[in-house]
N, C-alpha and C positions, 0 to 999 in steps of 0.2 A: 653901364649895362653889362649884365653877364650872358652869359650863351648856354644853355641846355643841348646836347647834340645827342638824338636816341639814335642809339646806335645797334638796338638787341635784336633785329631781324635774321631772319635765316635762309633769306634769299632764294626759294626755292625754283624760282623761274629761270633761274641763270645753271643750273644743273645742267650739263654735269659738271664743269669749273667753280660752281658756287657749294659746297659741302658744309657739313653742320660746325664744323671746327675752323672753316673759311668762306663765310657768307658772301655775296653780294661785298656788302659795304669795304669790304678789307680786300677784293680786287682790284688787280691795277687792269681795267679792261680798255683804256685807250693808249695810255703811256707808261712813267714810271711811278706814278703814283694813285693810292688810291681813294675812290668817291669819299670814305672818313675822311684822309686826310685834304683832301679840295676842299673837305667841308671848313674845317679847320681854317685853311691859309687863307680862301678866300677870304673871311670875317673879318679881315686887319684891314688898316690898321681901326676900323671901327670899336671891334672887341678885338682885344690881345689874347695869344695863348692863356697869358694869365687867369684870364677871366673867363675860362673856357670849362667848363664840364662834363661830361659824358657818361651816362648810361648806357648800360651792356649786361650780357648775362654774365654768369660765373664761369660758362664756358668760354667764352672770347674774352675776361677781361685781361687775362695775361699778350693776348694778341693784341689787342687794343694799346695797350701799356705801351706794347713796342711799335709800333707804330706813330704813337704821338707820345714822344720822348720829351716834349717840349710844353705838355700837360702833365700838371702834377698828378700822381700819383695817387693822392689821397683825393683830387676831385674825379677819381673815373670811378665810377659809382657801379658795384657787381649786384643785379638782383638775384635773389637768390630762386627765385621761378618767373618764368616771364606770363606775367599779367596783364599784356596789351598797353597801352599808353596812357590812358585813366591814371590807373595806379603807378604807372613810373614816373610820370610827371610830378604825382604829389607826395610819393616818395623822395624825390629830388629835392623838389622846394623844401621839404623839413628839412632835407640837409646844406640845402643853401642857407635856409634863413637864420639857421645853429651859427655862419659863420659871418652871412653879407647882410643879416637883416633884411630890412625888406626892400630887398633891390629887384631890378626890373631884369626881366629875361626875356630872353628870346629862346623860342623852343624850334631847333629844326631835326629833320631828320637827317642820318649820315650818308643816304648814299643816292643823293639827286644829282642831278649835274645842271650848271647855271656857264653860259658862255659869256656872261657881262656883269663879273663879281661886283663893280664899284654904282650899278646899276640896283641893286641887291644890297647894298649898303646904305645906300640914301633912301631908299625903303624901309629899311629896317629903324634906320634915325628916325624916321619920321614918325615909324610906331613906337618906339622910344617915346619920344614926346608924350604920344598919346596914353600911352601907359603911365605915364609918371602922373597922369592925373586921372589913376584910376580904372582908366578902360581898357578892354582886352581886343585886340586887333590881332586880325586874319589877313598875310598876305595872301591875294588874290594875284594867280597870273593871268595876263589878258592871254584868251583863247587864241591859238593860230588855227583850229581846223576843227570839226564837228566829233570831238573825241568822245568815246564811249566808258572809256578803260578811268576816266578820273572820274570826281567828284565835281559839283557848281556851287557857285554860290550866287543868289539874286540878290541884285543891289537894289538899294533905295535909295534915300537923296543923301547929297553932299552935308559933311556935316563940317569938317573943319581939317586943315593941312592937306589937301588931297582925297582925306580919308570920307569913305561913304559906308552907310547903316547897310548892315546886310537882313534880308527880308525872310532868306531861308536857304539851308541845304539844300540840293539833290545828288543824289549816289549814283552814278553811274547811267546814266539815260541811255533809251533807247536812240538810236542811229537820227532818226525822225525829232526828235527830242533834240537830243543836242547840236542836230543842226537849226531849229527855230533859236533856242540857246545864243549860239552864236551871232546867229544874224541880225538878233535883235538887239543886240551890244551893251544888254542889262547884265551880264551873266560874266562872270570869270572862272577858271579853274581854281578848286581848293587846293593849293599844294602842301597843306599841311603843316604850314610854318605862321607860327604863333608868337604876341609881345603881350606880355602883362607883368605887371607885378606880382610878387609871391605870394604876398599878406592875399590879393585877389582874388589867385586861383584856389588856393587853400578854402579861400570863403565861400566860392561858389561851387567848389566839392562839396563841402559842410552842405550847400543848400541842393543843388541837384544831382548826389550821391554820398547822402550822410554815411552809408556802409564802407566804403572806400575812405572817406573822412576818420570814422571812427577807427577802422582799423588801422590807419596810418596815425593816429593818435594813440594810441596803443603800442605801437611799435617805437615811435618817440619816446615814451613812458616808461617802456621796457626794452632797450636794444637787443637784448640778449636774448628777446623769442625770434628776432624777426624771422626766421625761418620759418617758422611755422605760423606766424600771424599773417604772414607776405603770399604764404600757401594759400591761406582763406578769403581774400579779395577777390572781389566779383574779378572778372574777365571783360574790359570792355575798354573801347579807345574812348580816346578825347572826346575826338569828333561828335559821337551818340552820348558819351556822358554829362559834357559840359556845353558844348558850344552850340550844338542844334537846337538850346533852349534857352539860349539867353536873349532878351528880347532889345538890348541895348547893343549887340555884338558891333565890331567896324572892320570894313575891308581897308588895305593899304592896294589899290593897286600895283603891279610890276609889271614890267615887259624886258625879263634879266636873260633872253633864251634858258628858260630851264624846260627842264626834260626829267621826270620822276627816272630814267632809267629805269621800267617797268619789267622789258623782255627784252629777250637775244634784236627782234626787231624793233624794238624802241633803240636800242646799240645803233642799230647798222644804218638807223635815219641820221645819227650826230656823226658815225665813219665818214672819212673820206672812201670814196669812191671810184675806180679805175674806170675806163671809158665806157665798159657795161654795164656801170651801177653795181658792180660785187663791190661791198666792202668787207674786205680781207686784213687779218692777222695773223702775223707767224708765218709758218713754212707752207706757203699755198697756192697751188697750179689752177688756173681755169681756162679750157677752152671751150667758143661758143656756148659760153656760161655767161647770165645773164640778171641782175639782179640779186644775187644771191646775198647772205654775211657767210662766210668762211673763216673758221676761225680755229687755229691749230696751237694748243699747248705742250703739246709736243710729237712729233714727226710730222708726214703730208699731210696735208687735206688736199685732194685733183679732184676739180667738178670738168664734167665733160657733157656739152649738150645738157643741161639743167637751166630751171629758170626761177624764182622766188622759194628758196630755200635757203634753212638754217640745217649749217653742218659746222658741226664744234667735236674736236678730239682734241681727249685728255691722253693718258698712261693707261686709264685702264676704260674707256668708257666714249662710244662715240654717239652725238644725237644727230638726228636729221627728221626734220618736220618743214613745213610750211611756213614761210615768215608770217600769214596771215593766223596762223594757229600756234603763233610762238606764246602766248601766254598760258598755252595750257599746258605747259611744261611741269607744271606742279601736279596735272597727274599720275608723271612718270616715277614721280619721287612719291608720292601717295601708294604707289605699286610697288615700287622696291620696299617701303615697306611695310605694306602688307605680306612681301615674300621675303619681310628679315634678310634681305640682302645690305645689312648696316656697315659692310665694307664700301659702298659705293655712295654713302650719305655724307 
């Protein structure tokens, strides 16, 4: 099995720490390392370095590189415009299948976090299996709470090794929604991590997005446009292009504690926690502070008398919002540049 790991986001909810040139995925925001590379280590020894992948832009692929010293070089793959995940996945496969034929992949993203990697391994083998005889399987993680912020997926019956038919998407429910969701114990989180074979995925782009097909047939054809063929690709992830429409799809349940790592307040749920419930990073004072994430990259952060807030200083840039309003964080950056302020991006 080899590993796809997309890695070309731009992390904008984690601003002002996450910047265009150091995303989300290339921070170390719990220890020394970071969610790329967890991505990485944890795979073993299931999938090796060797077997390992990576898609990224042409802006991080030099950062990328460094970071995983221990992936070749020529498998970290630079798109030359980022096209969402439709088209990077089957950008990928042509360049897998140039070299592994038609081997089975697992597609994840770089910057999740999982607290029970070997949990996430026997999952992944399992849809191995399943793939090798053709079929495309969707880990599913079982729900812990009536979440809003992900995707579902509805299960149907058992079909073979664990694995169950999935009946349909849903993007993001209402509060009401995703707590029936949950209760009824039909439904998992999509976490966006994918096992199929190449020859597969390639086929069922051909079939529900010949445009994306064609145009990555074209670029195989001719490597030397891809810049400007890679430019004219619809715009669309996986999820809407392929997998909401396959009518044979399969979930692999997990329960690996993952965590998409969404926002500052999806952080401060996996921190430790001092006796008020702040979880704090770096150089950070609180008194009668209560629930907060604090989090300093360099100098203080002092809460005094606060209670569910995000407070994050850089060198040049401090945020403070509400943890319950931490995902709109990508407003702030929507603003900045609107006011071409591209020093703080």
């Amino acid at each position: 099995m080899e590993a796809l790991i997309l890695a070309g986001g731009s992390g904008t909810r984690f601003w002002p720490l996450s910047r265009r040139t150091h995303p989300k995925q290339l921070l170390a925001l719990e220890g020394e390392t970071s969610p790329l590379q967890d991505t990485v280590h944890r795979l073993a020894p299931l999938i090796e370095p060797s077997a390992v992948w990576v898609c990224t832009t042409e802006l991080l692929a030099d950062r990328v590189r460094g970071a995983l010293p221990e992936v070749a070089p020529e498998r970290i793959l630079a798109e030359p415009t980022g096209r969402n995940t439709a088209p990077a996945i089957g950008w990928a496969a042509h360049a897998i299948r140039a070299i592994r034929g038609d081997a089975v992949l697992a597609v994840l993203p770089a910057d999740h976090r999982v607290e029970r990697p070997e949990v996430l391994r026997r999952a992944l083998e399992r849809a191995g299996e399943l793939a090798a005889e053709g079929r495309v399987v969707a880990l599913g993680v079982e729900p812990r709470w009536p979440e809003t912020g992900y995707g579902y997926l509805e299960l149907g019956a058992e079909v073979s090794l664990g694995a169950r038919g999935v009946k349909r998407f849903t993007e993001k429910p209402e509060a009401e929604e995703a707590r029936r969701f949950v209760d009824s114990g039909g439904y998992l989180w999509n976490a966006g991590m994918f096992v199929f074979s190449v020859d597969v995925y390639l086929r069922q782009l051909g079939r529900f997005a010949p445009e994306i097909a064609r145009g990555l047939e074209a670029i195989a054809a001719a490597p030397a446009g891809t810049a400007e063929l890679y430019a004219e690709l619809p715009s669309i992830s996986v999820d809407y292009a392929v997998m909401e429409k396959l009518d044979d799809l399969l979930s692999v349940p997990v329960d690996c504690g993952w965590s998409d790592l969404g926002s500052w307040k999806a952080l401060a749920e996996v921190m430790p926690t001092d006796g008020a419930g702040n979880a704090c990073r770096g150089d950070v004072l609180a008194i009668d502070a209560a629930d907060n994430l604090l989090f300093s990259d360099q100098g203080l952060v002092a809460a005094l008398g606060v209670s569910g807030l995000v407070v994050v200083r850089t060198a040049d840039a401090v945020l403070v919002a509400p943890k319950e309003r931490a995902q709109e964080v990508r407003r702030l950056v929507e603003e900045l540049v609107e006011r071409r302020r591209d020093e703080l991006l």
